[in-house]
C-alpha angles and dihedrals in degrees: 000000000000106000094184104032117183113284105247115235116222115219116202120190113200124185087233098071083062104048099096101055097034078053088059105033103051099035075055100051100035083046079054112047088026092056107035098037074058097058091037090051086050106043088048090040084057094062086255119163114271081238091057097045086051097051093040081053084051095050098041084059084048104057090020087067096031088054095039088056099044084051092050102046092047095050098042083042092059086047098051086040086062093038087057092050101049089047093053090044093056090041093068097035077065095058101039108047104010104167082052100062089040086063090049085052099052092041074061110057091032088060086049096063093279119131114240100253095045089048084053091051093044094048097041092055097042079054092055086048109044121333108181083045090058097035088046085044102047107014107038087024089226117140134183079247099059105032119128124265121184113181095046087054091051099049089040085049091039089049093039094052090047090051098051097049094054098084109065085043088058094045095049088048092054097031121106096255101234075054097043094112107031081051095049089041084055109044090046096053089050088055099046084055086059105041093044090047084050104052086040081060104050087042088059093245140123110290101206092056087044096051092038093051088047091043099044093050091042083059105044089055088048085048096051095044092050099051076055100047087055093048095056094046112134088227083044 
């Protein structure tokens, strides 16, 4: 019989930890199959060639993607930019006036449900060990988890975006053309219930409110472009 079995290490998944790239993967996708199934729906409500509906859904990807990256970049770049300036701030706080930021720290972690002797060893020790990771951590908040990264979050948006508007392109291509956006409207809306249901899922939350909020607004742009689309037909 085994007297020192092996101590049993308990996993916990929270939706939390998934929050930043679900943020990103599903506003991506939805911008991609919502935007680009619009122009689609118009371009076919107004009597277009199936050719010409394909290649407006083509270069709607393109410039989709290309626009959701720039966006992205340029967003996630601010942030690290400020990430990169409070870090070197504090770097050289740390070397100018020490015992100052010790005390910070343990102001910190007394304000946190330590005692105050126990927040002055804790802090005291994270410092030895390594004093700009405790004070980015605790004080700015900022982990190697949760830095920014911009080009990452502008190739996952760019892909994202690309994936999602391929379906209505796809759907144009294989459609019967008098059925090209009635077809693309459709699929679409079929695949907005499930992405929404889906990152409802993953966010812990109820998957019928999360596939009907991304459904009902899919179909409000499709709506809107398509009553375009009919005003600006050449027999309107």
């Amino acid at each position: 019989m085994n007297k020192n079995p092996r101590p049993h290490h308990h996993h916990e998944h929270h939706s939390t930890k998934r929050i930043g790239w679900l943020r990103a993967a599903v506003l991506g996708a939805n911008d991609g199959i919502i935007s680009t199934a619009s122009l689609v729906v118009g371009v076919a409500a107004a009597g277009s060639p199936q050719a010409v509906v394909v290649m407006t859904g083509v270069a709607g990807l393109v410039a989709g993607a290309m626009s959701m990256a720039a966006g992205e970049y340029v967003s996630v770049q601010s942030q690290a930019d400020a990430e990169h300036a409070d870090i070197a701030m504090e770097k050289k706080e740390l070397q100018e006036e020490p015992e100052r930021e010790l005390a910070e720290l343990t102001a910190i972690y007394i304000g946190r449900g330590l005692d105050k002797d126990l927040a002055r060893r804790v802090a005291g020790e994270l410092t030895k060990k390594d004093a700009l990771g405790a004070h980015a951590r605790d004080e700015l908040g900022i982990t190697e988890t949760t830095r920014a990264r911009p080009m990452q979050a502008a190739l996952a948006s760019a892909l994202s975006f690309a994936a999602g508007a391929a379906v209505p392109i796809l759907t144009a291509v294989l459609a019967p053309p008098r059925w090209v956006g009635e077809m693309s409207a459709a699929t679409c809306l079929a695949t907005l219930l499930a992405l929404g249901a889906l990152a409802a899922y993953a966010g812990g939350a109820s998957m019928t409110r999360g596939a009907v909020r991304v459904a009902f607004w899919g179909a409000f742009a499709m709506g809107l472009t398509a009553l375009v689309g009919l005003f600006f037909a050449p027999d309107a």
